[in-house]
RODO-2510 file (C-alpha; in nm, 4 decimals, decimal comma):
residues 456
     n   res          X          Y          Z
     1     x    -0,8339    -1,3034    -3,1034
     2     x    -0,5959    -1,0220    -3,2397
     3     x    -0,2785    -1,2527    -3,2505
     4     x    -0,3016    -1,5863    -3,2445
     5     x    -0,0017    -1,7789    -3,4261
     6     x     0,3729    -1,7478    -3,4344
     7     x     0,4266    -1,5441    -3,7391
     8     x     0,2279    -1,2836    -3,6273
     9     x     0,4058    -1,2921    -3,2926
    10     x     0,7258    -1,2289    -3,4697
    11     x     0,5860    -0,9497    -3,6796
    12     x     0,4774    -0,7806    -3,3105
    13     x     0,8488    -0,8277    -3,2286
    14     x     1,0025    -0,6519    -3,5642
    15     x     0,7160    -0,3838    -3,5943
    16     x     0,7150    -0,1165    -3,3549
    17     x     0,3544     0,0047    -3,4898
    18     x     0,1767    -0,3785    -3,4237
    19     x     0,3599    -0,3405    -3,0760
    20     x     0,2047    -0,0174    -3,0043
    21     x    -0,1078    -0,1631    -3,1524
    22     x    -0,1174    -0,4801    -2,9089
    23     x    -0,0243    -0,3051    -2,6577
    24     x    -0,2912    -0,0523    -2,6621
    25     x    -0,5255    -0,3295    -2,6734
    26     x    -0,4290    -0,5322    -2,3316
    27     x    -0,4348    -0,1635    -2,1633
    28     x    -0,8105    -0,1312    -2,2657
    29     x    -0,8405    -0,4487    -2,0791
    30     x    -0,6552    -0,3415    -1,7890
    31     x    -0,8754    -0,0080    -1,7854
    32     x    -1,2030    -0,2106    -1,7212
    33     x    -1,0264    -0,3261    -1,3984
    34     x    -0,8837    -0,0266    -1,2316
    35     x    -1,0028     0,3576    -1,1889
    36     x    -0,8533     0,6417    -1,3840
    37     x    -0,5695     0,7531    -1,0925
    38     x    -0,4068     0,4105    -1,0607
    39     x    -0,3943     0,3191    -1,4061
    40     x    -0,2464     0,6110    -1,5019
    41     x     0,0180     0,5778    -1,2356
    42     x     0,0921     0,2420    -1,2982
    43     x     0,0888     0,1755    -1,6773
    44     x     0,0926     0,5092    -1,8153
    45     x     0,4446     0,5270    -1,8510
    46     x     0,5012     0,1521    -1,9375
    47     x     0,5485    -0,0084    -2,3154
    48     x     0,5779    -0,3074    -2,4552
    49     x     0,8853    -0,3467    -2,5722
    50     x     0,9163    -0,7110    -2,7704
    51     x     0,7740    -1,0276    -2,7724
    52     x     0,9811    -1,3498    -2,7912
    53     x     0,8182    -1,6756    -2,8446
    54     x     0,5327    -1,6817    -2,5327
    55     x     0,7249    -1,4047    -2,3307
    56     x     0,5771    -1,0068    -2,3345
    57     x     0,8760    -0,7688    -2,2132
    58     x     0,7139    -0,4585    -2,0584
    59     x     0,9252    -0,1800    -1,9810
    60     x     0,8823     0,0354    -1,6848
    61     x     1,0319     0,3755    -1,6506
    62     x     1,1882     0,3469    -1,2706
    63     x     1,2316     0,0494    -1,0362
    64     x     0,9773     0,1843    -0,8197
    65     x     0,7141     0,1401    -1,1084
    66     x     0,8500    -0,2679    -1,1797
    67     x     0,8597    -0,3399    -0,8698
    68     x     0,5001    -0,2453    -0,7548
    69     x     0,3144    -0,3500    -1,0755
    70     x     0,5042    -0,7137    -1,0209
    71     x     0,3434    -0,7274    -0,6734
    72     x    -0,0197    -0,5477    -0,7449
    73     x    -0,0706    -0,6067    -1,1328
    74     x     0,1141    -0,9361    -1,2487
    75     x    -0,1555    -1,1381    -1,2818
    76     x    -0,3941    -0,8896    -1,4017
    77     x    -0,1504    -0,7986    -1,6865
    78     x    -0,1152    -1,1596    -1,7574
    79     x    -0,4640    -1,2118    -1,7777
    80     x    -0,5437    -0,9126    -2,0274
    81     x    -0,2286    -1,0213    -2,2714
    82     x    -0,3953    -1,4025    -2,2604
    83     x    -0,7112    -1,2669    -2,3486
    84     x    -0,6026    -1,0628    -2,6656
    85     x    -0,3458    -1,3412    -2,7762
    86     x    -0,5565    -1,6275    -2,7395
    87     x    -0,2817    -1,8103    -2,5978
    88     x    -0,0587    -1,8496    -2,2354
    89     x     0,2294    -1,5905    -2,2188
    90     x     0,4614    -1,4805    -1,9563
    91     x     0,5248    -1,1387    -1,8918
    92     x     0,8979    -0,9884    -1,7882
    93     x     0,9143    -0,6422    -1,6446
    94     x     1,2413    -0,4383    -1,6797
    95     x     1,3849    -0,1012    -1,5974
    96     x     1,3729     0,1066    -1,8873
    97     x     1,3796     0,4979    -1,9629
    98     x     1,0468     0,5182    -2,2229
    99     x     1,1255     0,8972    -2,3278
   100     x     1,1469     0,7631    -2,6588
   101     x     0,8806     0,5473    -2,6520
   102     x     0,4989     0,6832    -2,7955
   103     x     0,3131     0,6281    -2,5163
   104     x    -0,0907     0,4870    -2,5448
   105     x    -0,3206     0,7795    -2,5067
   106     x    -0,5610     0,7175    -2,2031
   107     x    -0,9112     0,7278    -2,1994
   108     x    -0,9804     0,9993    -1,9649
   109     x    -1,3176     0,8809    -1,8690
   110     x    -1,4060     0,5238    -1,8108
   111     x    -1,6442     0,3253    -1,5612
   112     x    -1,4367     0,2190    -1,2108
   113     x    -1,5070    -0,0293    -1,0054
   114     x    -1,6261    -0,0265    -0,5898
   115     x    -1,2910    -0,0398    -0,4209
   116     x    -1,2044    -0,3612    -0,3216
   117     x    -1,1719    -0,4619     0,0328
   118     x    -0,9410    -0,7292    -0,0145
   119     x    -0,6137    -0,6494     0,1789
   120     x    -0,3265    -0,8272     0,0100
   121     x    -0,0406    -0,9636     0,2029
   122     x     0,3535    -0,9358     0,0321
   123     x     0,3793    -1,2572    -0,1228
   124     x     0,7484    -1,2601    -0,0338
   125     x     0,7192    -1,2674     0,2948
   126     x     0,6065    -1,6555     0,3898
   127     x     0,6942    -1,8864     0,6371
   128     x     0,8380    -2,1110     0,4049
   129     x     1,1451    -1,8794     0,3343
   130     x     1,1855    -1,7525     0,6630
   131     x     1,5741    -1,8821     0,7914
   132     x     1,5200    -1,9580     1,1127
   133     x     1,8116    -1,9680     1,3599
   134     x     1,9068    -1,9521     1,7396
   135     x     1,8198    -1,5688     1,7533
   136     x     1,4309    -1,6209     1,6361
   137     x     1,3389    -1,9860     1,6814
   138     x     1,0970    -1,8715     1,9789
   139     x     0,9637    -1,6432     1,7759
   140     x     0,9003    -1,8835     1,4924
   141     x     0,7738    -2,1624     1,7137
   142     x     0,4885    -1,8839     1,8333
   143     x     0,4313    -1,8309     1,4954
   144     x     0,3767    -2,1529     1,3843
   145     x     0,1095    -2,2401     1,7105
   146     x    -0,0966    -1,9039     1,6495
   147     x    -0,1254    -2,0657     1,2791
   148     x    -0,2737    -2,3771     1,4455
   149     x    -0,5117    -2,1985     1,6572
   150     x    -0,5602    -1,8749     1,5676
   151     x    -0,7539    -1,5730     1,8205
   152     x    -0,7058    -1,8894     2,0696
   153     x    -0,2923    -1,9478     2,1105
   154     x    -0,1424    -1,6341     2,2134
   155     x    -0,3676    -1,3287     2,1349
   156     x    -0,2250    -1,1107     2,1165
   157     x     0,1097    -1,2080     1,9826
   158     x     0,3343    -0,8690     1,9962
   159     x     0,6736    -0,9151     1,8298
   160     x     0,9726    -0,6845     1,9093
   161     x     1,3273    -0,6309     1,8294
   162     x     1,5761    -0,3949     1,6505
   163     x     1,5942    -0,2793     1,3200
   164     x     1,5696    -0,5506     1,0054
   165     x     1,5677    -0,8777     1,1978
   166     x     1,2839    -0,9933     1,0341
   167     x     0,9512    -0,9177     1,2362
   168     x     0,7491    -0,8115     0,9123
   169     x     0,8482    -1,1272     0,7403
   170     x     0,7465    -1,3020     1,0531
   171     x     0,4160    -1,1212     1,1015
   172     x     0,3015    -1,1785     0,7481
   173     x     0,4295    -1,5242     0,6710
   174     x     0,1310    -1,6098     0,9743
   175     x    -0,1104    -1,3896     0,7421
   176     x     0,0273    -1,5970     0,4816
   177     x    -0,0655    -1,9486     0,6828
   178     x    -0,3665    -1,8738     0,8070
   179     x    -0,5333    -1,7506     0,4878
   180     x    -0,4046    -2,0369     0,3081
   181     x    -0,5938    -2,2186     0,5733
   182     x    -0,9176    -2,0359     0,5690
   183     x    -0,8847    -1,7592     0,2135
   184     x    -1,2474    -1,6607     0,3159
   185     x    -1,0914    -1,4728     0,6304
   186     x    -1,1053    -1,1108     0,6468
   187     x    -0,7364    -0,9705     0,7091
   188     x    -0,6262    -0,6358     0,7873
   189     x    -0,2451    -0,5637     0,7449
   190     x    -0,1467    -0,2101     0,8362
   191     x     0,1340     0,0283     0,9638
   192     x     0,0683     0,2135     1,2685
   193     x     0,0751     0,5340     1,0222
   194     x    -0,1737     0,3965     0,8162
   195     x    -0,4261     0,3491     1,1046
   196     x    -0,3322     0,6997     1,2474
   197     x    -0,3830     0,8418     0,9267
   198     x    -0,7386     0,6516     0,8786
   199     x    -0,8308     0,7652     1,2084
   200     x    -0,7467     1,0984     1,1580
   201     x    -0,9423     1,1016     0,7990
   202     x    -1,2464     0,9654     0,9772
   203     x    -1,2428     1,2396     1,2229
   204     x    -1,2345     1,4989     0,9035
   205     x    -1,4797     1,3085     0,7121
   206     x    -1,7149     1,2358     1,0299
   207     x    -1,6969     0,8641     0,9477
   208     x    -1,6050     0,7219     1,2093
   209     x    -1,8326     0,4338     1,1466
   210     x    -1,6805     0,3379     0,8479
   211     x    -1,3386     0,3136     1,0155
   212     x    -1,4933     0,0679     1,3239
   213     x    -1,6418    -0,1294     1,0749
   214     x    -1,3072    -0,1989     0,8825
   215     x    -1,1130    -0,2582     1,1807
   216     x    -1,3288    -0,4144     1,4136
   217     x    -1,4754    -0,6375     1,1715
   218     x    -1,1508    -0,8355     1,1296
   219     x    -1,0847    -1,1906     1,1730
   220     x    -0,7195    -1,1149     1,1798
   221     x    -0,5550    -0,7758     1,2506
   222     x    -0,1599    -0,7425     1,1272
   223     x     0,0014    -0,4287     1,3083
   224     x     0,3131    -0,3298     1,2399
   225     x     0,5696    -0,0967     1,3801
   226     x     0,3383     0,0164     1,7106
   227     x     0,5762     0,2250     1,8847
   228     x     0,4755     0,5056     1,6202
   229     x     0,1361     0,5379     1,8449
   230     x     0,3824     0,6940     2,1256
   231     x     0,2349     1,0179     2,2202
   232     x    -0,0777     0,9841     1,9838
   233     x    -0,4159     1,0201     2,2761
   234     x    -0,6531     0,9788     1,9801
   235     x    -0,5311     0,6913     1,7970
   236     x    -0,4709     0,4885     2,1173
   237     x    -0,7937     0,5650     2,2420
   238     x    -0,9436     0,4371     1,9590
   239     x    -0,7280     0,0929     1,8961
   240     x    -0,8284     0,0316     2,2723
   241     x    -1,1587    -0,0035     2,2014
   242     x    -1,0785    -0,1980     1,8788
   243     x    -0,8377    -0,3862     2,0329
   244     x    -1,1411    -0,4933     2,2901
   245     x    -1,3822    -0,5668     2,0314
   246     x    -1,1675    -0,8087     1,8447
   247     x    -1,0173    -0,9961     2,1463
   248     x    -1,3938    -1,0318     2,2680
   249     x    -1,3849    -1,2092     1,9133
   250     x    -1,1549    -1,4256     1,8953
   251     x    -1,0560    -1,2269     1,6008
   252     x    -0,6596    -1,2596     1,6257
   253     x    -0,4117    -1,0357     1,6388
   254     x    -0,0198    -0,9703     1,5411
   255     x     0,1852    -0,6866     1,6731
   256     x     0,5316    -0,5626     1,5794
   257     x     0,7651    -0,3270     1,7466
   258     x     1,1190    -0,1960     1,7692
   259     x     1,0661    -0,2484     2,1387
   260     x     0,8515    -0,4053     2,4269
   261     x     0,5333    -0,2670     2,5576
   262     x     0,7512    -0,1691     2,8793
   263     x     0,9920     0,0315     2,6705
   264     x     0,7265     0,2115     2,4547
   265     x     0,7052     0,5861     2,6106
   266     x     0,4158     0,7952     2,5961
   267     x     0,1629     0,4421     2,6078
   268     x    -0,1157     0,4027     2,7940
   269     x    -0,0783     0,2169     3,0558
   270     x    -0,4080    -0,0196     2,9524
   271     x    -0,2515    -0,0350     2,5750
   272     x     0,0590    -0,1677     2,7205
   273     x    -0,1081    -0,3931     2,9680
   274     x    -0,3146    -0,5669     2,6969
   275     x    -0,0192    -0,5939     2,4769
   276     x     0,1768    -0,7760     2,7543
   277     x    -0,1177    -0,9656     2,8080
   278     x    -0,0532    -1,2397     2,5217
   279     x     0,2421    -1,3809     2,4212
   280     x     0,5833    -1,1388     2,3786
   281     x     0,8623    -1,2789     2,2126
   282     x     1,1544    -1,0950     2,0785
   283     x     1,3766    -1,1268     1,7950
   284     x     1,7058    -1,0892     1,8058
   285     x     1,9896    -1,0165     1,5455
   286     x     2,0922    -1,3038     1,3242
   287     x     2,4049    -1,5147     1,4577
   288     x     2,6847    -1,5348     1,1922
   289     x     2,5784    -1,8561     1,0406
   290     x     2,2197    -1,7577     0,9823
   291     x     2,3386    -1,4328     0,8388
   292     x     2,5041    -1,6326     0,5750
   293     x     2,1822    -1,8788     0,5658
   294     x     1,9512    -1,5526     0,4871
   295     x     2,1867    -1,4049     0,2070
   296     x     2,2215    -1,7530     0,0343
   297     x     1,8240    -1,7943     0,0407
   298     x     1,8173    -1,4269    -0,1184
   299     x     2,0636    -1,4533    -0,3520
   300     x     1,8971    -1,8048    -0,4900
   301     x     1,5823    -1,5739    -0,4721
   302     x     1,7242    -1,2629    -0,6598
   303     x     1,8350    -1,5484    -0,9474
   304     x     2,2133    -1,5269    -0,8319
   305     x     2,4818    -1,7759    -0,7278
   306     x     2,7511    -1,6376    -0,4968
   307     x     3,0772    -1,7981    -0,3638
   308     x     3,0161    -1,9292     0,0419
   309     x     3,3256    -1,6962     0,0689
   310     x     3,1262    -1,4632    -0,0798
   311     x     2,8359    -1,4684     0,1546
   312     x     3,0438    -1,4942     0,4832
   313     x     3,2432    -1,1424     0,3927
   314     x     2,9252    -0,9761     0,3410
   315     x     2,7412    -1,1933     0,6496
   316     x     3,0456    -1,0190     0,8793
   317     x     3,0025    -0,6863     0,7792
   318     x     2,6661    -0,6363     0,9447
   319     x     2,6414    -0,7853     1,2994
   320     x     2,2571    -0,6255     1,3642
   321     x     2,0140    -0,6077     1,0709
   322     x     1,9302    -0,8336     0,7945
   323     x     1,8151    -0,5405     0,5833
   324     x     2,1108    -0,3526     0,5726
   325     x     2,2934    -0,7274     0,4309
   326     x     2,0175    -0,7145     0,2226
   327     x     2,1060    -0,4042     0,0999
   328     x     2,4381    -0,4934     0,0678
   329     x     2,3726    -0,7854    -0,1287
   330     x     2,1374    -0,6076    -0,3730
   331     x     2,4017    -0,3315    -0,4457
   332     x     2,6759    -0,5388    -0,5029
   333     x     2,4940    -0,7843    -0,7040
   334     x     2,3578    -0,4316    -0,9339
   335     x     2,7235    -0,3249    -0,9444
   336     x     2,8706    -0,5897    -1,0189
   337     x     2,6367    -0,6553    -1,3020
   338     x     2,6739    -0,2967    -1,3830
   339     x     3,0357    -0,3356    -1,4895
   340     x     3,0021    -0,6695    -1,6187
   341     x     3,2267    -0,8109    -1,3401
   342     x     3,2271    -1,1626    -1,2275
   343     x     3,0674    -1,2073    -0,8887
   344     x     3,4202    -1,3640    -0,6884
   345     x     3,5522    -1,2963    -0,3926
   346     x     3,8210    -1,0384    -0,4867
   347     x     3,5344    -0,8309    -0,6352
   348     x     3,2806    -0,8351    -0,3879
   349     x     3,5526    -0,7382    -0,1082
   350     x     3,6613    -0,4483    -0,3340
   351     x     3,3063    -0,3276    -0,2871
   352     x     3,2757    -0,3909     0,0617
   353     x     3,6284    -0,1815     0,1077
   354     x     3,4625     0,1442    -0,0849
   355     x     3,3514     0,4462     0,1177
   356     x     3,0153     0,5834    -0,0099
   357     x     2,9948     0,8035    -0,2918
   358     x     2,8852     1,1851    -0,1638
   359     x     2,6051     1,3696    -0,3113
   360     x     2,7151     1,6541    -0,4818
   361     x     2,6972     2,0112    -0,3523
   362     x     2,3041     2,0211    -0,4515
   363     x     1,9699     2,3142    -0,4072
   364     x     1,6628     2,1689    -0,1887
   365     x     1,4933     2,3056    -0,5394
   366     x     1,7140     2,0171    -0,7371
   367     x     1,6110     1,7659    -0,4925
   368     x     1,2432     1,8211    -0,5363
   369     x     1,3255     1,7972    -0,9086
   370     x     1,4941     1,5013    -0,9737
   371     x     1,1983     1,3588    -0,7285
   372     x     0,9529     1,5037    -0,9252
   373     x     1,0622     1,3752    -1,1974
   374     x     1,1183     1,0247    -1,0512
   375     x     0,7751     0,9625    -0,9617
   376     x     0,5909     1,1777    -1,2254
   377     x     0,4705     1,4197    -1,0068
   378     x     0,4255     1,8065    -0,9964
   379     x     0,6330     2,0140    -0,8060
   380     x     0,2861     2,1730    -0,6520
   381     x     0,1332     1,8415    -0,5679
   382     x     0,4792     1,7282    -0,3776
   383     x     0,4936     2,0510    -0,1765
   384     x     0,1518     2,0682    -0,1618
   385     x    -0,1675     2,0113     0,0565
   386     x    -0,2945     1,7139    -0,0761
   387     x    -0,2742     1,4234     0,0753
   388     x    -0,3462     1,1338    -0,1829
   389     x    -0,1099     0,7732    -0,0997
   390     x     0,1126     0,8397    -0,4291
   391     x     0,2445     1,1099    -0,2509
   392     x     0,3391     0,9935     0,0862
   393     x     0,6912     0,8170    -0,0392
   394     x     0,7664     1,1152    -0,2593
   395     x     0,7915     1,3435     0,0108
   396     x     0,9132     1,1383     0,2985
   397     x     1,2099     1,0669     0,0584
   398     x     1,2200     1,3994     0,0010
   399     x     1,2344     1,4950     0,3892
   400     x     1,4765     1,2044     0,3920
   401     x     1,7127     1,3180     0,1609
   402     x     1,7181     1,6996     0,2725
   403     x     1,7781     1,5814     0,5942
   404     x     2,0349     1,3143     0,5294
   405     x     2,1808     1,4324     0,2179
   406     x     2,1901     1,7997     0,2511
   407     x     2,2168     1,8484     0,6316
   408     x     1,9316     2,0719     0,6702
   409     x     1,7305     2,1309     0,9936
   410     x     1,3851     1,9566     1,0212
   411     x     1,2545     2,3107     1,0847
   412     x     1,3541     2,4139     0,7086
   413     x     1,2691     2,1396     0,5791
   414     x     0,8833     2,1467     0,6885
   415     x     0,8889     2,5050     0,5476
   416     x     1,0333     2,3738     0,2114
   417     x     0,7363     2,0899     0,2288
   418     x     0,4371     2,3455     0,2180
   419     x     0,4877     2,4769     0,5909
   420     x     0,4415     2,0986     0,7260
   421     x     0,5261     2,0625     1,1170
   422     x     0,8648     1,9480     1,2039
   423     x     0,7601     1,6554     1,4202
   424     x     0,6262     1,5115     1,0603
   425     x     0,9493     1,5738     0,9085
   426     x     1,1199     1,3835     1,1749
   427     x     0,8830     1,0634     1,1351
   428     x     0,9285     1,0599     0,7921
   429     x     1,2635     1,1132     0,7934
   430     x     1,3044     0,7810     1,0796
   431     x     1,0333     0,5819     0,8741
   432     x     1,2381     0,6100     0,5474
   433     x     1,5739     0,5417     0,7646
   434     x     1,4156     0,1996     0,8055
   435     x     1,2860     0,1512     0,4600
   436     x     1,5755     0,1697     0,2877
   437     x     1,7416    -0,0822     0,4585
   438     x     1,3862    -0,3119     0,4451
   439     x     1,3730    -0,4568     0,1072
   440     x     1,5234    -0,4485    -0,2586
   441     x     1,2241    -0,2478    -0,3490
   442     x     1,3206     0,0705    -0,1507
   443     x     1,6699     0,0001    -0,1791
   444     x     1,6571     0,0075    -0,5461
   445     x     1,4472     0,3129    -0,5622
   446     x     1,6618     0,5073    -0,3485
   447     x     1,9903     0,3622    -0,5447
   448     x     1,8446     0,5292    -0,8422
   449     x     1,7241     0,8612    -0,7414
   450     x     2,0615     0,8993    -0,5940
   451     x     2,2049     0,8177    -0,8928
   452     x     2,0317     1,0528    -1,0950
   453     x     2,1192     1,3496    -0,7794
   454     x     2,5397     1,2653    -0,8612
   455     x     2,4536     1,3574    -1,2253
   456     x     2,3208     1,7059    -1,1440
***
């Protein structure tokens, strides 16, 4: 191996030329694992920056980057730096700007693999860390008997409620159960978008057969957000039939929703029947003492210790969804670690007492910019026909923001967007509403492009 005692880990950590070096070498290894698109979206902007003792600290240029490599690419990364050291190590992502970093040239042509068919479930979201309280112990007491007998207790098992109470978390801590149960199971975890969208790309494609045989091959089928097939003939007509073929199966399935069957317009009348034919159980928004409960468990989660005081200020400024105290939380843990304040009471109801920084006066043609530059894209590709998964966030923030930010008419903004339709502007527009207020991950990313929109 390249580097296998601690002297010459120390010389990796003074020499910026060894770094580059080693670091060029675990990439290689990373190469043989991935195709050409998603390496180069993933790692191409990364770096190692030092190693201490047994720990690698790779830089990535935005939050979006960290945050997704953690979740897709840990391991493999792990894996690759073991390899060429000879030796365990733990790697540490951080947020770092690499513009003056030399970054590894990349092979432009190198051997991928068959795409795997593995669907991987957020490892954060697990029954284990669920809080459970009075306003989703039904819920949880479902999800714990569908674990026990899957495709036979409650199939399906459609889960509804408002914004951020936790119905993801629900739905994929089962995914989470079951597999650990049975890891030979085929799982399918999707957003009604991404099942439109594969329908739709079937229909262009003519393969249709390849889409039945993804879906209705399943041995458990994770749905979320459902109300988005409102309206949508096609896609409904062709989850019936899926929908049939797995419940002939035993094959089990999960549903969430902002609302019940009943409430969802534009359904079919046999979609919503076989929905209401399982179990329905709805979820609703945290009491005040599970509130505090959920923050606690993140905080411990996010590494930080806040006063109980603490919690219960931020617990009673949100009386509906857990992502937007989630939100909370993450932004005043940032800013208070930002300014190298103390995390007390005084300062965390300081925060809580500040109105919202406006954006300033800014050009739709800045926007697209700063996003641009963000996510490493070019302008033509953002505005632009294609229709590749890297892009989809880029330009539903972008909607987002034009929308939100700038006040501009979902009508302009489709023009802007390559002459999109403005019923596409509004779902993306809704979709990243919701996302922002979902997790850390989006929360962060958003925190940062809007920081970088109040420098211009």
């Amino acid at each position: 191996m390249w580097i296998t005692d601690p002297s010459k880990t120390d010389h990796v950590k003074g020499s910026r030329m060894e770094k580059l070096k080693l670091w060029q070498k675990i990439t290689v290894e990373i190469k043989h694992e991935l195709d050409q698109a998603n390496f180069k979206t993933w790692f191409g902007n990364c770096f190692l920056k030092e190693v201490v003792d047994d720990i690698l600290v790779i830089t990535a240029p935005s939050a979006f980057i960290k945050e997704q490599v953690t979740l897709r690419y840990l391991d493999l990364l792990t894996e690759a730096a073991e390899k060429i050291l000879g030796k365990k190590v733990k790697i540490e992502l951080v947020v770092e700007s690499n513009n003056n970093h030399k970054t590894v040239p990349v092979e432009e042509i190198f051997e991928a693999p068959a795409p795997s068919q593995i669907n991987i479930l957020n490892p954060k979201y697990t029954l284990e860390n669920f809080v459970v309280g009075m306003s989703n112990n039904v819920a949880f007491a479902a999800a714990q008997a569908v674990v026990q007998n899957p495709g036979i207790s409650y199939n399906p098992l459609f889960i509804y409620g408002g914004t951020g109470v936790g119905k993801t978390h629900l739905m994929l801590g089962i995914g989470h159960a079951i597999l650990k149960k049975n890891p030979a199971l085929k799982v399918i975890y999707c957003s009604s978008e991404q099942f439109t969208n594969d329908f739709v790309s079937a229909i262009q494609n003519h393969r249709m057969g390849d889409l039945r045989a993804k879906y209705r091959l399943a041995q458990l089928l994770l749905i979320d957000d459902i109300q988005f097939f409102s309206g949508r003939e096609g896609t409904q007509e062709e989850f019936f039939h899926t929908f049939n073929e797995l419940q002939s199966k035993n094959s089990q399935m999960i549903i969430t929703s902002d609302r019940s069957p009943h409430e969802i317009a534009k359904l079919e009348d046999r979609l919503r029947s076989r929905f209401a034919g399982g179990l329905m159980v709805d979820i609703q928004p945290p009491d005040f003492d599970t509130r505090v409960a959920i923050l606690k468990a993140k905080a411990n989660e996010w590494g930080t210790t806040l006063p109980e005081e603490a919690l219960k200020l931020i617990a009673a400024s949100s009386e509906v969804s857990i992502r937007e105290l989630e939100g909370k939380l993450l932004q005043i843990i940032q800013v208070l670690k930002a300014q190298n304040l103390p995390t007390t009471t005084e300062n965390i109801t300081l925060f809580l007492n500040k109105t919202p920084k406006k954006l300033p006066a800014l050009s739709h043609q800045q926007v697209l910019t700063i996003i641009c530059h963000y996510f490493n894209l070019a302008n033509k590709d953002l505005i632009g026909p294609k229709r590749q998964k890297e892009l989809v966030l880029p330009r539903h923030l972008a909607m987002y923001i034009l929308s939100e930010e700038l006040g501009m008419t979902v009508e302009r903004i489709g023009q802007i967007l390559g002459g999109r339709d403005h019923t596409t502007v509004m779902h993306a527009r809704d979709k990243i509403k919701n996302l922002i207020t979902k997790d850390k991950e989006m929360q962060q990313i958003f925190i940062e492009i809007k920081q970088e929109l109040s420098t211009n």
